[in-house]
N, C-alpha and C positions, 0 to 999 in steps of 0.2 A: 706423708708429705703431700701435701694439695699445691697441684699446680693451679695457677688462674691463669684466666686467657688473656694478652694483652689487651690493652684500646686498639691497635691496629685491627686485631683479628676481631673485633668487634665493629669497627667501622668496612670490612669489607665486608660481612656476612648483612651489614645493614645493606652496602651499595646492593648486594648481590638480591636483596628480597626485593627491593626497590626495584634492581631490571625485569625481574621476572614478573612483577606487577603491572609495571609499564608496556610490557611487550603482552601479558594476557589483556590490557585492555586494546590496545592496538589491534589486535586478533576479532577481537568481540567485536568492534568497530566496524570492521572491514569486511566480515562476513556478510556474504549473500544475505539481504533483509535487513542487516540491521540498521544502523543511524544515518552512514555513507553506502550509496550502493554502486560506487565508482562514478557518480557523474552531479552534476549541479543541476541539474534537468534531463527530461526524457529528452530520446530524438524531436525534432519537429512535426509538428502535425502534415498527414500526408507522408511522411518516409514509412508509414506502416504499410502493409500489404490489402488492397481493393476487399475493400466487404468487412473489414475492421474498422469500430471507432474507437475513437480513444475518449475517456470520460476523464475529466478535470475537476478539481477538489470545487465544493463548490463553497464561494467564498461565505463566510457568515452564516452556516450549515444553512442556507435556504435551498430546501430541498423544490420552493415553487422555480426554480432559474439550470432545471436540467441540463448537460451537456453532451445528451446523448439520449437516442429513443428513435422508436419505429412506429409505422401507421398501421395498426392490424386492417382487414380486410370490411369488418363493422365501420370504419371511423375511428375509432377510436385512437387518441394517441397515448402512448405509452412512455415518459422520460425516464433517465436514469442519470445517476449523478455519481460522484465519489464523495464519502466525507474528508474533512481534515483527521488525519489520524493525530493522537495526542502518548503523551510521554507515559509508557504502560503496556500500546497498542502491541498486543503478539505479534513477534515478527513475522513476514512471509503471507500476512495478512492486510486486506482491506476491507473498508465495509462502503458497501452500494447502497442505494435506494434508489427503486422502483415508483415510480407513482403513475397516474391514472392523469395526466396533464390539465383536463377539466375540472379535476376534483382536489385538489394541495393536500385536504384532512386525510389521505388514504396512503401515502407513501408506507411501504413497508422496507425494512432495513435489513441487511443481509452481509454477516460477517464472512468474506470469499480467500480462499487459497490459489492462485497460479493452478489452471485444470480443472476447476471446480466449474460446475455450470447448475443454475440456479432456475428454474421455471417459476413465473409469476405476471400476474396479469394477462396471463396467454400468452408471453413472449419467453423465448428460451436465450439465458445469456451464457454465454461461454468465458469464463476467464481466462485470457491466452498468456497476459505478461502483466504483474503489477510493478510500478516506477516507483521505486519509495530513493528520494533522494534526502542532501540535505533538510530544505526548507520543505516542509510538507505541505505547506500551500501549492509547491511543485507537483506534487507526486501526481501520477497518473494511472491509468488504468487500460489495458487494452484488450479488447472483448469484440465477441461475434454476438450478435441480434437479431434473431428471426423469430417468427410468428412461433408458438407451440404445436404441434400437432394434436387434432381434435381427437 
């Protein structure tokens, strides 16, 4: 004798796949990095701590319109920017670029982790906190900037 399973017990084991789909995407979501990182923006510029800048996505990847960079002790200035990250980007990640501010054709591009510190140009960047919020045009970046050592 073959029992079959009602429709009821088939419409609960549907709802029941259904919550458990809903609730892992919810999870995915909300983790550290991923799409929401609990806020609609970083703090305000200036609420960071003295000797950090914060680097901002730079609109229209124009990496000639820096948001951050230092003067080595040559002259020389040195910018750094954030890109827009895009639908793909590893989480817990952002990418920098460095450029040579006289020079636009030299930026080098630099995929960074939260703790990561990257030399180039003769300047040493620290990565202390990356802002990956909703809108990525938001996100930001918060880094230490000092000359390299020779």
């Amino acid at each position: 004798m073959t029992v079959i399973p009602s429709r009821r017990v088939g419409w609960i084991v549907s709802a029941a796949v259904l919550l458990v789909a809903v609730t892992v995407a919810v999870v995915v979501l909300r983790a550290p990095g991923g799409h929401d990182d609990a806020a609609d923006r970083p703090p305000p510029l200036g609420s960071h701590a003295a000797g950090v800048q914060r680097l901002t996505v730079i609109r229209m990847g124009n990496p000639s319109r820096p948001t951050g960079g230092v003067a080595l002790a040559d002259g020389t200035s040195v910018g750094l920017g954030l890109l827009k990250r895009y639908d793909g980007t590893a989480p817990h990640t952002a990418q920098i670029d460095v450029l040579v501010r006289d020079d636009v054709g030299t930026a080098h591009f630099h995929t960074v982790k939260q703790g990561d510190t990257v030399t180039d140009y003769g300047v040493r960047i620290k990565v202390l906190k990356i802002w990956r919020v909703k809108d990525p045009f938001e996100d930001a970046v918060d880094v230490q900037v000092e000359p390299a050592a020779s």
